[in-house]
C-alpha positions in Angstrom: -6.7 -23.7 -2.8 -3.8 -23.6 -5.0 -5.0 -20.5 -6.6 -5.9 -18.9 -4.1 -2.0 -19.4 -2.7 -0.9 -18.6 -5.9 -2.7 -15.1 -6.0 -1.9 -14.2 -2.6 2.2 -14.5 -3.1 2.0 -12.8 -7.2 -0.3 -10.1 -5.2 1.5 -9.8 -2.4 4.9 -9.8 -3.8 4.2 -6.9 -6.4 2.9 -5.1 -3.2 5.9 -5.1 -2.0 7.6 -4.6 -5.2 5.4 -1.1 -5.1 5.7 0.0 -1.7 9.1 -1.6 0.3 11.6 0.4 -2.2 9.5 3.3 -1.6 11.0 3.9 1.5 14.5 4.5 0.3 13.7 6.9 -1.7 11.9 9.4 1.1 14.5 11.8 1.0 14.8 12.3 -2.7 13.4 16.0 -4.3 10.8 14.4 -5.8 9.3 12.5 -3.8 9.9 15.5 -1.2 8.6 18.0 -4.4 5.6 15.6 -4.6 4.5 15.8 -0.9 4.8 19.7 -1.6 2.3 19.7 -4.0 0.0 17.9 -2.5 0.7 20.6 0.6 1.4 17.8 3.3 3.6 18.6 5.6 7.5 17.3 5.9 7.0 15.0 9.0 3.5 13.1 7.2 5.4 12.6 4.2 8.5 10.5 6.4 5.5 9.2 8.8 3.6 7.5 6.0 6.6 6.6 3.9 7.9 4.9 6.9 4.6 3.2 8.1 3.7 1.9 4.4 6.8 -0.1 4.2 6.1 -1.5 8.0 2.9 -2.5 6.6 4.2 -4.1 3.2 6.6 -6.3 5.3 4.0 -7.1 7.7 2.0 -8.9 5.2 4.5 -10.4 3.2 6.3 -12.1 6.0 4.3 -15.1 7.0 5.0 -15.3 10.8 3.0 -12.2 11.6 -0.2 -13.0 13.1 -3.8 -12.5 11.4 -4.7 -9.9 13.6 -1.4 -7.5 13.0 -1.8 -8.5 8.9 -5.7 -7.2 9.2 -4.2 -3.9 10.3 -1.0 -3.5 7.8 -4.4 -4.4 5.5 -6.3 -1.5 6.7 -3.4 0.9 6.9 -2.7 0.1 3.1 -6.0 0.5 2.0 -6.7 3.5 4.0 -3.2 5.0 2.5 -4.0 4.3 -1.2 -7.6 6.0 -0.8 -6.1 8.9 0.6 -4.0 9.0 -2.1 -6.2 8.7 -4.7 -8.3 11.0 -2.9 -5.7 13.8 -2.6 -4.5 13.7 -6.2 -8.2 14.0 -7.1 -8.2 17.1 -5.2 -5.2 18.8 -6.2 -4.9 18.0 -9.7 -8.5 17.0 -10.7 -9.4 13.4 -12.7 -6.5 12.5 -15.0 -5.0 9.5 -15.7 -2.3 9.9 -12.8 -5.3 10.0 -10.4 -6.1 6.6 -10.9 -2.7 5.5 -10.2 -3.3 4.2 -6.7 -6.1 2.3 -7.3 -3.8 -0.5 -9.0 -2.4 -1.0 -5.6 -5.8 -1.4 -4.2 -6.7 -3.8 -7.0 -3.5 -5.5 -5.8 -4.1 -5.4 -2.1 -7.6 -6.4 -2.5 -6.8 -9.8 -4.1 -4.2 -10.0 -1.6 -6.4 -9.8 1.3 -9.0 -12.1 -0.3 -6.8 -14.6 -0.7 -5.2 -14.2 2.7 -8.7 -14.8 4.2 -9.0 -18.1 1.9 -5.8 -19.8 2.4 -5.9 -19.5 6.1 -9.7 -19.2 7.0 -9.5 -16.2 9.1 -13.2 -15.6 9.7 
């Protein structure tokens, strides 16, 4: 049980590490440059920028209920496949491709652990 409590807060907290500061950053040219090339439009870029950081709060504060952290865990995982996905697309399989799948390495353990500490199902 320890482990497990200890994985889910090291996961969890690099999570947020990678996504919360995101969000102050949605107005800079290169993170507006970057939604360019991946030809997404203005408003997805400041809807999903916006959304991710809801959903990295959501599961590092602990009073949020298990069926609102399930969703910020969906919404994540969805977001970094996508990702993954649309670089894959646009710039083809390099090393900057894989990128997102760290985060989904991350959120993975995460939700594992999540579902072992508190015995969700």
């Amino acid at each position: 049980m320890k482990a497990a409590k200890i994985t889910f807060w090291v996961s969890t907290a690099l999570i947020g590490l990678f996504i919360i500061p995101g969000v102050f950053f949605l107005n800079q040219p290169f993170a507006l440059e970057g939604t360019k090339h991946l030809g997404l439009p203005l408003w997805f870029h400041w809807e999903l920028g916006i959304l991710k950081a809801i959903g990295a709060v959501v599961i590092l504060l602990p009073f949020f209920g298990n069926r609102i952290k399930e969703w910020a865990y969906f919404g994540l995982f969805l977001d970094v496949c996508s990702a993954c996905y649309a670089l894959a697309c646009v710039d083809g399989m390099k090393g900057s491709t894989f990128f997102p799948l760290v985060v989904f390495v991350l959120l993975v353990l995460s939700y594992w652990s999540h579902h072992r500490i508190h015995k969700v199902f």
